[in-house]
N, CA, C and O of each residue as an XYZ file, in Angstrom:
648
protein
N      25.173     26.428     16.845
C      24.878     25.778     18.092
C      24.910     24.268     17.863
O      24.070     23.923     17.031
N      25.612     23.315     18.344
C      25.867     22.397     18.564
C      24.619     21.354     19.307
O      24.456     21.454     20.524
N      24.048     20.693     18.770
C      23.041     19.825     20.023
C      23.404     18.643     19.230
O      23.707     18.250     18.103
N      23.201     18.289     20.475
C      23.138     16.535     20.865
C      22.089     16.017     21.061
O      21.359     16.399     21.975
N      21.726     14.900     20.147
C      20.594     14.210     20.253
C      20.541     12.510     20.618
O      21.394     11.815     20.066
N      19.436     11.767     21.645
C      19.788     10.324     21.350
C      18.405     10.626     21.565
O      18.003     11.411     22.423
N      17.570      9.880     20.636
C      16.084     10.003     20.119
C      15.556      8.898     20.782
O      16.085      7.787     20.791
N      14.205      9.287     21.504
C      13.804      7.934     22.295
C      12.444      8.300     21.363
O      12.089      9.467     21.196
N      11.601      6.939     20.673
C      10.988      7.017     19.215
C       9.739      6.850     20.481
O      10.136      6.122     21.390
N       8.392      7.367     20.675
C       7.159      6.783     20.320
C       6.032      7.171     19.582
O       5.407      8.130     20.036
N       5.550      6.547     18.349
C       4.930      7.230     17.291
C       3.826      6.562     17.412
O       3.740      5.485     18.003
N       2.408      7.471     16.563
C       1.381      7.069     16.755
C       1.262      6.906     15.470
O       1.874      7.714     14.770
N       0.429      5.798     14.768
C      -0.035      5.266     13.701
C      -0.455      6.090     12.623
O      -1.666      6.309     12.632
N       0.369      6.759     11.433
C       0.570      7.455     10.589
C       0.063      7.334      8.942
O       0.780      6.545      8.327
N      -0.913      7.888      8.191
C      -0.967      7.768      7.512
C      -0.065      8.063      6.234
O       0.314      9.182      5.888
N       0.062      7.507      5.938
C       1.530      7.597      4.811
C       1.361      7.762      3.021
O       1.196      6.756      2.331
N       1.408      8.720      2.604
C       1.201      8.810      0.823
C       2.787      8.149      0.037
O       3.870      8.315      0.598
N       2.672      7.502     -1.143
C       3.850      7.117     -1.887
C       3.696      8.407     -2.774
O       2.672      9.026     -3.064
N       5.072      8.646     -3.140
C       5.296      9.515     -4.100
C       5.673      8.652     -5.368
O       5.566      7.442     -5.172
N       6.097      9.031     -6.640
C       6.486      8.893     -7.590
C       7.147      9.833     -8.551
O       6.692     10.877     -9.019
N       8.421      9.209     -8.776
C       9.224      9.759     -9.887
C       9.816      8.935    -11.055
O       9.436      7.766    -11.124
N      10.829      9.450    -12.126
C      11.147      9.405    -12.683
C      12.618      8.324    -12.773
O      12.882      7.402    -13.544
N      13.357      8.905    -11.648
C      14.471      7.972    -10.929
C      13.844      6.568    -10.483
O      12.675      6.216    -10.644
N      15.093      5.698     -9.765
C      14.687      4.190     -9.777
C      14.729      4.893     -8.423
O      15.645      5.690     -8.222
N      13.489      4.586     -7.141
C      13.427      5.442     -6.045
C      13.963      4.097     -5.199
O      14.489      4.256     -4.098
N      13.838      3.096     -5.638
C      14.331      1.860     -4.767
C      16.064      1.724     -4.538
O      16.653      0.901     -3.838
N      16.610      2.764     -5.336
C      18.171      2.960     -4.599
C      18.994      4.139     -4.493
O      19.125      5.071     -5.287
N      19.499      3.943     -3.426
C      20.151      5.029     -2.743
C      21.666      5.049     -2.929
O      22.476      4.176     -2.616
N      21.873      6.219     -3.500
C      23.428      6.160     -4.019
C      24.400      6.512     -2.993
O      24.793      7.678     -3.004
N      24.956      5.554     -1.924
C      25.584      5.876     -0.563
C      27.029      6.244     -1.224
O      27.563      5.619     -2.140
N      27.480      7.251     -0.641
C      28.907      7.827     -0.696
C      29.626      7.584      0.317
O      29.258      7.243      1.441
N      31.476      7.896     -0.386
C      31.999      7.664      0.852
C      31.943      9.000      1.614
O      31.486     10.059      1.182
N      32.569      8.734      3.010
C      32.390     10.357      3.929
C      33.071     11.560      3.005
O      32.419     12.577      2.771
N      34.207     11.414      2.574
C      34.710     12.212      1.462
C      33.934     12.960      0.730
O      33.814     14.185      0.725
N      33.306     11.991     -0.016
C      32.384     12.125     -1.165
C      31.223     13.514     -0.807
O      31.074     14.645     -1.270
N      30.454     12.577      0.421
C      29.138     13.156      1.015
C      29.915     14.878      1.666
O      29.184     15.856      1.509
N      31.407     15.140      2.382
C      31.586     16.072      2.647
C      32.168     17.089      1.298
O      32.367     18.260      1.620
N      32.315     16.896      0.531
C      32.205     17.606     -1.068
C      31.266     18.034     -1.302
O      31.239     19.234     -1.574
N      30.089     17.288     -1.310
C      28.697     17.356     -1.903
C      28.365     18.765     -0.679
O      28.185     19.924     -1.051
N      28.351     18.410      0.480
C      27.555     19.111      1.421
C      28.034     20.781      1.558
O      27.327     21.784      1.659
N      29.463     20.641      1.518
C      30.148     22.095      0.977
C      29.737     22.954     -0.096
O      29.838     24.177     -0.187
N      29.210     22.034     -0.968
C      28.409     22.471     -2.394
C      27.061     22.959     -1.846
O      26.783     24.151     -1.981
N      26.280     22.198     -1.292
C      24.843     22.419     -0.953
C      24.342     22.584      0.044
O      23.151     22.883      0.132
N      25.087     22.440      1.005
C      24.368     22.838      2.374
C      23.454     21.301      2.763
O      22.845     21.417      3.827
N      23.319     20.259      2.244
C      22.355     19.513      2.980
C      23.400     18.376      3.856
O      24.404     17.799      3.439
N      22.986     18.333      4.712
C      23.370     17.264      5.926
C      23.851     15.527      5.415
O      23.438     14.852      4.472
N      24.577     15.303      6.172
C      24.992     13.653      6.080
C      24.088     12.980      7.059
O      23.729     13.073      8.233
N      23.882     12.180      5.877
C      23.092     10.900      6.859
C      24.228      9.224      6.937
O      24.361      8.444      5.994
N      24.718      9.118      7.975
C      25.535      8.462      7.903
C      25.513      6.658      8.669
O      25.744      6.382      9.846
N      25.288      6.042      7.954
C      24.258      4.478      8.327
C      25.845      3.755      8.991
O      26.812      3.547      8.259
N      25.836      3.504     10.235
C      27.109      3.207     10.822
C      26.473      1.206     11.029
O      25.939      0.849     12.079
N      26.643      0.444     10.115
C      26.583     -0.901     10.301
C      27.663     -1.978     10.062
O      28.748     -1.753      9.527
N      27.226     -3.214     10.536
C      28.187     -4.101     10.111
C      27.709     -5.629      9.876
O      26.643     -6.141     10.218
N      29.088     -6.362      9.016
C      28.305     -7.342      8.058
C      27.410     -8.496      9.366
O      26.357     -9.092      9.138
N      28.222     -8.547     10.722
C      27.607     -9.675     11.408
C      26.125     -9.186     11.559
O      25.174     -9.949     11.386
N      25.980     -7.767     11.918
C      24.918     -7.251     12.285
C      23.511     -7.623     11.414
O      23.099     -6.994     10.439
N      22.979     -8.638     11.941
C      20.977     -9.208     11.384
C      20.090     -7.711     11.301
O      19.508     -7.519     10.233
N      19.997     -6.958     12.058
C      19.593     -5.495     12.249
C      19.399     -5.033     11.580
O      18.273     -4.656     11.255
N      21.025     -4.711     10.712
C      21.424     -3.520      9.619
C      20.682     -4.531      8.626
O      19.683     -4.044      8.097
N      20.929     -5.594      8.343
C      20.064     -6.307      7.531
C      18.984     -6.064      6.998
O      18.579     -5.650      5.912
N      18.394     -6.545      8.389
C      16.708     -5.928      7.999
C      16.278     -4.459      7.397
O      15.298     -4.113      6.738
N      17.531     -3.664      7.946
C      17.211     -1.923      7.635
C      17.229     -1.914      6.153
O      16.373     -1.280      5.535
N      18.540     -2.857      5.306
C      18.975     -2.516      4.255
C      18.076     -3.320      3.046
O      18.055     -2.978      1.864
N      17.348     -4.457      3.629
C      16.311     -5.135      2.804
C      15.335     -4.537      3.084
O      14.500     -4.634      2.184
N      14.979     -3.888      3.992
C      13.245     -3.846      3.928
C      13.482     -2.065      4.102
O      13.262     -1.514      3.023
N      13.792     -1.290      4.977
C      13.461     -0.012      5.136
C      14.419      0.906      4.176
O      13.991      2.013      3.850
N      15.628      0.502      3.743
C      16.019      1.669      2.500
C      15.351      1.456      1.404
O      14.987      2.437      0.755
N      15.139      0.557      1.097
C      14.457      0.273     -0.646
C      13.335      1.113     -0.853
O      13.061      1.439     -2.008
N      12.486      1.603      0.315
C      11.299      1.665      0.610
C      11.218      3.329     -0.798
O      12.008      4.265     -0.673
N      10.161      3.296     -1.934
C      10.738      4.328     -2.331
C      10.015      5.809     -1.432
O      10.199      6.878     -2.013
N       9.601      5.840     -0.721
C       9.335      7.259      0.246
C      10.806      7.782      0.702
O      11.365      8.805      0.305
N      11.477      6.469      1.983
C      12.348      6.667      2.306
C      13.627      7.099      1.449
O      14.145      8.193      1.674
N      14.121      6.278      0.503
C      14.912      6.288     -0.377
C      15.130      7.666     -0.849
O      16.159      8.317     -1.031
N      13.665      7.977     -1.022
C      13.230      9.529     -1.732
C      13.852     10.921     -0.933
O      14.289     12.028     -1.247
N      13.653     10.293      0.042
C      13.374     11.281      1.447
C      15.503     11.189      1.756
O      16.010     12.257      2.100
N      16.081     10.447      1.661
C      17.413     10.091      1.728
C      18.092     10.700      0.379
O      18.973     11.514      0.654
N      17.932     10.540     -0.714
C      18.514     11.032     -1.878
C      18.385     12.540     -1.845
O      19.526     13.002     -1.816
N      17.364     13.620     -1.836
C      16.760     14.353     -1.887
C      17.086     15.657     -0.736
O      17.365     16.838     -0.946
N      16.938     14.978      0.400
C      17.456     15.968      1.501
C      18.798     15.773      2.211
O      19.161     16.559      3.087
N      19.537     14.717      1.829
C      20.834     14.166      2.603
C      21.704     14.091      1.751
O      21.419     14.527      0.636
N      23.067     13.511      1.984
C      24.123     13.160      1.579
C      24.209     11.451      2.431
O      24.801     11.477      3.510
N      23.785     10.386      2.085
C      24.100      9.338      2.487
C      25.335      8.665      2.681
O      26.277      9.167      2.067
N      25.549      7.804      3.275
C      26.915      6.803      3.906
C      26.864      6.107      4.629
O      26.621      6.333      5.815
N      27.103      4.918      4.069
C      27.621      3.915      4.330
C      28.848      3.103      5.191
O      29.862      2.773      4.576
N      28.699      2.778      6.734
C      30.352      2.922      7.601
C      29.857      1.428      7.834
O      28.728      0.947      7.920
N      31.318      0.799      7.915
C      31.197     -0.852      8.381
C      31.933     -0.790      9.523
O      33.149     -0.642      9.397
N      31.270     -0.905     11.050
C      31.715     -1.146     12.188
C      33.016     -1.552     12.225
O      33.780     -0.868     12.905
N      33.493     -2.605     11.594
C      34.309     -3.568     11.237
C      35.838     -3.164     10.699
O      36.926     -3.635     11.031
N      35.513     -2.128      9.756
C      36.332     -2.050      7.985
C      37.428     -1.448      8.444
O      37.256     -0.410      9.082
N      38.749     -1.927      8.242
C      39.674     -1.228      8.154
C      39.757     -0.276      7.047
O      40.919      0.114      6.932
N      39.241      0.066      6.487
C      38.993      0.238      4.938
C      39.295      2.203      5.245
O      38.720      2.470      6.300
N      39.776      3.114      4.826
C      40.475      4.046      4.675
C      39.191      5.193      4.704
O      38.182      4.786      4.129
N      39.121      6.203      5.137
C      38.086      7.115      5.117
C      38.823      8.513      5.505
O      39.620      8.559      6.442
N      38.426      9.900      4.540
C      38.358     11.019      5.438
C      37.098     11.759      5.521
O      36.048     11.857      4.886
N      37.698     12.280      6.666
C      36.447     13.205      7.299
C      37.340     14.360      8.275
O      38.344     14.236      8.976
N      36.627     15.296      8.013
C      36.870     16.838      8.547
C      38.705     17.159      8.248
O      39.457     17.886      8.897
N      39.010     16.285      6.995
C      40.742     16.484      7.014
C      41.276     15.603      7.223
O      42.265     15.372      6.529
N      40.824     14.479      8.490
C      41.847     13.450      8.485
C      42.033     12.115      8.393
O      41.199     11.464      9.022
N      42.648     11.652      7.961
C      42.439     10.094      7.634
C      42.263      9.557      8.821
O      42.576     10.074      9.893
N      41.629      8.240      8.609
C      41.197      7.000      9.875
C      40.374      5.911      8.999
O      39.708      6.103      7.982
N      40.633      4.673      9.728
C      39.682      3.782      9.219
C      37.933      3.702      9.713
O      37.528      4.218     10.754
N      37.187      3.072      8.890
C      36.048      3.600      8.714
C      35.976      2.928     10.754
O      35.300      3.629     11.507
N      36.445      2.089     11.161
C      36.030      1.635     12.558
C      36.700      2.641     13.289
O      36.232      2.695     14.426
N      37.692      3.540     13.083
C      38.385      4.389     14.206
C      37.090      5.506     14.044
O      36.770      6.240     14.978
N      36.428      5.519     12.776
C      35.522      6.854     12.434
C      34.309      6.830     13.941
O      33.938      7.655     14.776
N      33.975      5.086     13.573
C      32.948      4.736     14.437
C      33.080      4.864     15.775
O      32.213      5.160     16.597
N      34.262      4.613     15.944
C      34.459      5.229     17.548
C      34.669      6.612     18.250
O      34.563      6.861     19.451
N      35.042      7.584     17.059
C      35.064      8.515     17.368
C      33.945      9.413     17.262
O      33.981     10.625     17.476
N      32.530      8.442     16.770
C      31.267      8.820     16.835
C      30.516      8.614     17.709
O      29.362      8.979     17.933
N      31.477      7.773     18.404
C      31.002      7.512     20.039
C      29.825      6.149     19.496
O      28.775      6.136     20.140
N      29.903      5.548     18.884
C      29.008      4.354     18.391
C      29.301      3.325     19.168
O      30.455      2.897     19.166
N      28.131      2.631     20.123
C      27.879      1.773     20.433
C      27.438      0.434     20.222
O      27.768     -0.518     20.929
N      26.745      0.389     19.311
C      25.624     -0.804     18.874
C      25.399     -0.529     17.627
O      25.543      0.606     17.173
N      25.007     -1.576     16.910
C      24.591     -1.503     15.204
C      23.048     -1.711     15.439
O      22.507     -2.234     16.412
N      22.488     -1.187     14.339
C      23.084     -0.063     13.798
C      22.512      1.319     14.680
O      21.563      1.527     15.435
N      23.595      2.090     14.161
C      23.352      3.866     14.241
C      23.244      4.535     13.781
O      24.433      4.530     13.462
N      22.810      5.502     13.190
C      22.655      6.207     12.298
C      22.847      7.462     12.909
O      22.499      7.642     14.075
N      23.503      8.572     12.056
C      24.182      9.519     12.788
C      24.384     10.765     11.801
O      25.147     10.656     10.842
N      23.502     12.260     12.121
C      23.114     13.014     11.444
C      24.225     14.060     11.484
O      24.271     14.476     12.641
N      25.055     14.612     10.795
C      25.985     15.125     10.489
C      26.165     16.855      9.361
O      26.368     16.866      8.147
N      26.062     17.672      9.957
C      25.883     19.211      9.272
C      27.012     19.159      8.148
O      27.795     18.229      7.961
N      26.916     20.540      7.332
C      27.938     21.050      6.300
C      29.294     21.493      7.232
O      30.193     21.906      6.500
N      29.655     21.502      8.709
C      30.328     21.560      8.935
C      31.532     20.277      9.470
O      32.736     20.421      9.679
N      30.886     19.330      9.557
C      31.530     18.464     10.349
C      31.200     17.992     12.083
O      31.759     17.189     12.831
N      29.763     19.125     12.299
C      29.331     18.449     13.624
C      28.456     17.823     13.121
O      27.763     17.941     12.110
N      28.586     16.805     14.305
C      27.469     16.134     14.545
C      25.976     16.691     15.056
O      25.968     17.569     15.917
N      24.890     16.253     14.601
C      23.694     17.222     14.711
C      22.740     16.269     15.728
O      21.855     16.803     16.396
N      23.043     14.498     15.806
C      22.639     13.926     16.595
C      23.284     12.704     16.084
O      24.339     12.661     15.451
N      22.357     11.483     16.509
C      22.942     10.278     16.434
C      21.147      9.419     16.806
O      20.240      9.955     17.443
N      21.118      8.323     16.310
C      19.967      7.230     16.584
C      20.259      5.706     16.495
O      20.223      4.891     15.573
N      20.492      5.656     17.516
C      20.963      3.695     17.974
C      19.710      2.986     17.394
O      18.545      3.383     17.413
N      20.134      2.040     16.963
C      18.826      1.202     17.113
C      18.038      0.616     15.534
O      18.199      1.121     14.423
N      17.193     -0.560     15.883
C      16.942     -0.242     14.371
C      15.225      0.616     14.010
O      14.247      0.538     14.754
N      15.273      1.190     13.019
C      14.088      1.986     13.183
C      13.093      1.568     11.854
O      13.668      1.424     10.775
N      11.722      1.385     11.908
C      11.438      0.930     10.694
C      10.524      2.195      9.876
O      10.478      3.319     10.375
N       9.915      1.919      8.763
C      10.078      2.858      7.275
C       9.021      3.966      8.229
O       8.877      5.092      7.753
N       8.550      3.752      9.093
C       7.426      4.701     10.010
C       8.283      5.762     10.474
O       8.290      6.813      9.834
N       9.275      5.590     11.875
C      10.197      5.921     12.631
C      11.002      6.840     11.326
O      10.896      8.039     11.071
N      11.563      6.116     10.855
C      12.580      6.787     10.351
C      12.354      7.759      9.157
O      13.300      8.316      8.600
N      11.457      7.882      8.903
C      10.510      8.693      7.751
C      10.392     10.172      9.134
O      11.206     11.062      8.888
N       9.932     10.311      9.811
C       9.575     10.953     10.279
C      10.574     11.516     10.887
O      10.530     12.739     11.024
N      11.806     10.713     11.441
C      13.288     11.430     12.144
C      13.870     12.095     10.796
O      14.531     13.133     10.816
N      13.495     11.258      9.415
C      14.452     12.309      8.257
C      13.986     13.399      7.959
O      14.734     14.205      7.405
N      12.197     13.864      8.318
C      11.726     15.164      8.022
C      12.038     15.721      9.172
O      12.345     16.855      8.804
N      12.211     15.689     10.670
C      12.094     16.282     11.341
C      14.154     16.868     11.737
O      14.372     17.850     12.447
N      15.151     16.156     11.205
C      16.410     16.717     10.765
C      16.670     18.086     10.045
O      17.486     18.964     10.325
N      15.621     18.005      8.902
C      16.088     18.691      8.210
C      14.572     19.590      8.140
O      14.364     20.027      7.007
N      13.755     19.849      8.913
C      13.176     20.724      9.261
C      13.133     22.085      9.917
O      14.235     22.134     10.464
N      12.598     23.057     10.148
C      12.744     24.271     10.508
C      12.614     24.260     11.775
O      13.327     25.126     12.283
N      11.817     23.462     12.780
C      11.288     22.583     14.150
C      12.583     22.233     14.242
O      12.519     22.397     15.461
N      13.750     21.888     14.073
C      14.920     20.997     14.329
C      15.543     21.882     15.456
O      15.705     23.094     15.319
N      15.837     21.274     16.438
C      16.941     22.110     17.376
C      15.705     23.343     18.131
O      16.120     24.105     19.004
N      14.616     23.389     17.799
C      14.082     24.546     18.280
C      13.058     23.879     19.210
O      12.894     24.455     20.285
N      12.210     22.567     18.947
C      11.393     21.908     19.189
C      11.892     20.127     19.197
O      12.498     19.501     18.327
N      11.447     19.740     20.317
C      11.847     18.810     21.241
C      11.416     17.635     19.911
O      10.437     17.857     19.198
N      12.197     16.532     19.742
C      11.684     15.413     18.664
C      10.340     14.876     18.867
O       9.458     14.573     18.063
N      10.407     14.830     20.225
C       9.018     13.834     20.632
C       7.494     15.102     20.412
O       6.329     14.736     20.260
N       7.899     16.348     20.451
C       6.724     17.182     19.794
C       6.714     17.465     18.813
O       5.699     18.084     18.492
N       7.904     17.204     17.553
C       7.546     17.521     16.414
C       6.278     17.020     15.708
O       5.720     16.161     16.391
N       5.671     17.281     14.592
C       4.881     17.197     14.200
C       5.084     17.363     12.809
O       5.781     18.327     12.490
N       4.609     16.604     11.858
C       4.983     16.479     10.433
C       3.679     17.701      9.911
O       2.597     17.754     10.495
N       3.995     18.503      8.876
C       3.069     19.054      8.508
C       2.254     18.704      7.229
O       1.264     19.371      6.926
């Protein structure tokens, strides 16, 4: 089943635990779409796919302050297949078979605004999409509630972290 998502965020003030490991949790090893659709054929876990660009101040802030974060980072390595798209890039990409540049990708993701971020199955659908920029709160909570059992069954704005 196919759903479509555009996530309208309002969260209530969350208490938050750090984890710790062994890995450097402050980076995230982004693949290309290629890459991440190899991996996901292997394992079944979802693409998380960060659709930004260099003018974009936004993606900025996302990529200094909310990926480093090591929860998030954790939470991105762990349950996803990450990627990296430059609004911009002529730069060569496949996905589901066929070549395009990473900006024809973006349009055919229906991407509007930087950044987006755009949740992507082992098949090649799309599972939703999130405009906007979201910080280490927001987006902690949209990456458990993706790849949760609540997903598709229960509305975003009632999920509930357990």
């Amino acid at each position: 089943m196919k759903i479509t998502l555009v996530l309208m965020l309002a969260f209530s003030p969350l208490t938050l635990v750090h984890s710790s490991s062994s890995m450097d949790e402050n980076e995230i090893n982004w693949l290309t779409l290629e890459e991440a659709q190899v991996q996901t054929d292997n394992d079944g876990k979802p693409l998380f796919v960060f659709v930004e660009a260099e003018w974009c101040g936004t993606c900025k802030q996302m990529m200094n302050t909310v990926f480093p974060d090591p929860e998030i980072s954790t939470l991105l390595t762990e349950n996803y297949h990450p990627v990296l798209i430059d609004l911009d890039s002529q730069n060569k990409v496949h996905f589901n078979g066929k070549e395009m540049t990473e900006r024809n990708f973006a349009r055919t993701m229906q991407v509007q605004q930087t950044p987006t971020m755009i949740f992507i199955d082992n098949n090649g659908e799309v599972l939703g999409r999130q405009p906007g920029f979201m910080n280490r709160d927001e987006l902690k909570i949209l990456l458990l509630y993706v790849v949760s059992d609540q997903f598709g069954e229960v509305p975003f704005s009632e999920f509930q972290m357990d």
